[in-house]
C-alpha positions in Angstrom: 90.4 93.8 78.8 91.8 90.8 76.8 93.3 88.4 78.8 96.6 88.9 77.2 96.6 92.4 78.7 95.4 91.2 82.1 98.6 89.2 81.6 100.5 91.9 80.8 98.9 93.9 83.6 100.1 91.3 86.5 103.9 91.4 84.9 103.2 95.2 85.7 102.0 94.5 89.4 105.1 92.5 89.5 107.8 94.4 88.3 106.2 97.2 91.2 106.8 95.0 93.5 110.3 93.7 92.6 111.9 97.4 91.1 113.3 97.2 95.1 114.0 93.8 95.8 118.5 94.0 95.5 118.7 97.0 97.3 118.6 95.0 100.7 121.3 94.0 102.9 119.4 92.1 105.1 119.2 88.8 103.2 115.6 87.5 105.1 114.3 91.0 103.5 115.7 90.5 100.6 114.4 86.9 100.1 110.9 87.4 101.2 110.3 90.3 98.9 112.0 88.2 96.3 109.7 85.5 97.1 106.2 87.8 96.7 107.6 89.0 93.1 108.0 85.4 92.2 104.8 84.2 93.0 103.5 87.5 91.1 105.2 86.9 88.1 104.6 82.7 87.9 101.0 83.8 87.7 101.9 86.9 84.9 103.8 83.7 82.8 101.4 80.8 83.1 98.6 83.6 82.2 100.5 83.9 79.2 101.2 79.9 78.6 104.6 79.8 79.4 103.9 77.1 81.7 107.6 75.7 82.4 108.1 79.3 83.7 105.5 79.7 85.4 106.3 76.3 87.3 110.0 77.7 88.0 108.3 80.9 89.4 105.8 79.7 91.6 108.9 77.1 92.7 111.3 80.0 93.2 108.8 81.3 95.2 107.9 78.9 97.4 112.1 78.0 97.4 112.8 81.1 98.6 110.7 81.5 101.7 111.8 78.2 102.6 115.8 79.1 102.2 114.8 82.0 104.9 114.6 79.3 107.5 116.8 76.5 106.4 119.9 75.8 104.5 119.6 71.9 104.8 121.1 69.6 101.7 117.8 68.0 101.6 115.4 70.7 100.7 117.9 72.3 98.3 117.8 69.6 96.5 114.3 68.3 96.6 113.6 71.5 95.1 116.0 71.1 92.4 114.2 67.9 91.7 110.7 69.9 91.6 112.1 72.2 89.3 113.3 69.7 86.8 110.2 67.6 87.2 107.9 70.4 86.7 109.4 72.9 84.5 110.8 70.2 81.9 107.3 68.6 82.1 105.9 72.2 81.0 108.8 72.8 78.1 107.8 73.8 74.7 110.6 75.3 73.2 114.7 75.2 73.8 114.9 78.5 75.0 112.4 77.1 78.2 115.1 76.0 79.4 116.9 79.2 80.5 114.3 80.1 83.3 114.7 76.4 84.7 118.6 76.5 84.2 117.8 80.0 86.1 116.2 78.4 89.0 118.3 75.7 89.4 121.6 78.1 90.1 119.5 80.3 92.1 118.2 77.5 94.2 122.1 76.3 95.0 122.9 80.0 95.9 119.9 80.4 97.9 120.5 77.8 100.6 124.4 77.2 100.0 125.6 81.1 99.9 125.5 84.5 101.1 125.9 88.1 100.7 127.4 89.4 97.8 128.2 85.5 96.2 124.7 85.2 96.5 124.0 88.4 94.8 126.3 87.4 92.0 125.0 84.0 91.3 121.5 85.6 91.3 122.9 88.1 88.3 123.9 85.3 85.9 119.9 83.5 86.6 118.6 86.6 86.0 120.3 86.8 82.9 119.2 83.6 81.8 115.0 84.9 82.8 115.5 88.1 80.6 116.6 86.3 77.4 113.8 84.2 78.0 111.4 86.8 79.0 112.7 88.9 75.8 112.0 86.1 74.0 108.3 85.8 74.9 107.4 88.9 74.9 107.0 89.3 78.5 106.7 93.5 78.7 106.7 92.8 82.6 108.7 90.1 82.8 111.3 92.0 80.5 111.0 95.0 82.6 111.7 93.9 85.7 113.8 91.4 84.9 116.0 93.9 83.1 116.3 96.1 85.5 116.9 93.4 88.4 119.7 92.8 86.2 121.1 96.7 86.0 120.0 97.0 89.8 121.9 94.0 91.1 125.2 94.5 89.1 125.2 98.3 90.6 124.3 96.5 93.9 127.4 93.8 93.3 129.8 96.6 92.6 128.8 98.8 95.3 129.0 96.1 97.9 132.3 94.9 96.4 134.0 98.4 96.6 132.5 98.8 100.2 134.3 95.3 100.8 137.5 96.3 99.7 137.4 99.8 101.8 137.3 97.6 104.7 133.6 98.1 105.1 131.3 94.9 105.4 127.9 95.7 103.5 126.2 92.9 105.1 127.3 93.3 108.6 123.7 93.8 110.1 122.3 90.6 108.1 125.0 89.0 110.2 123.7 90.7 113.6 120.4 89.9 113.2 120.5 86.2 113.0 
């Protein structure tokens, strides 16, 4: 097997593991599994030398466990910081930027929102990871991202209509904690 298709093969492994990540309610759920398909897929891009990606995955992953326990001012941004630091140390091309812009919006939603805003913000990063993952030919990246993409926006309008029936779609998220 080339090492291109072993790269290919871990964006595979990784969109396995994320096809389910926005259909939790319970945010801790939803950011830990979040977290594992992030560390999967910073592996898939730097196997494929996209480097400044790779650096924004392995920091989203890392981010995200981290925003399960705290929602301080400090950490948020000190991992903004990282993300500049290492993903525009990594940048080859203009369109690089859209997975750091990515993480950086995702970060600030992370550890200074909830629920469905959360969910939202999250939509408009991803956006931003499947031009770029389009763009370098990511077939896992591109998958998974894609669909996180179709997932979460059913996910954003379900919860929404649920919201305006009266019905809180995060309710036992907020038991829980």
């Amino acid at each position: 097997m080339t090492s291109y298709w072993f790269a290919q093969a871990v964006g595979a492994i990784a969109f396995l593991v994320g096809i389910t990540v926005f259909f939790h309610r319970d945010d801790r759920k939803f950011k830990l599994q979040l977290s594992l398909y992030s560390a999967i897929i910073g592996i898939h891009f730097f196997l494929m030398g996209a480097n400044a990606a790779g650096a924004s995955a392995l920091l989203n992953a890392g981010r995200t466990v981290i925003a399960t326990r705290t929602h301080n001012l400090v950490v948020m941004f000190a991992f903004i910081i990282l993300t500049l630091v290492f993903g525009l140390s990594g940048l080859k091309h203009a369109v690089e930027l859209l997975p750091i812009l990515g993480t950086l919006i995702s970060t600030w939603a992370l550890f200074r929102t909830s629920g469905l805003t959360t969910r939202c913000i999250i939509w408009c990063a991803t956006l931003c990871w499947v031009i770029h993952n389009v763009w370098l030919g990511s077939i896992g990246g591109s998958l998974i991202e894609g669909t996180f993409l179709i997932l979460n926006g059913y996910n954003i309008i379900r919860f929404w209509r649920m919201q305006k029936r009266g019905l809180d779609p995060f309710r036992a998220e907020t038991q829980s904690h």
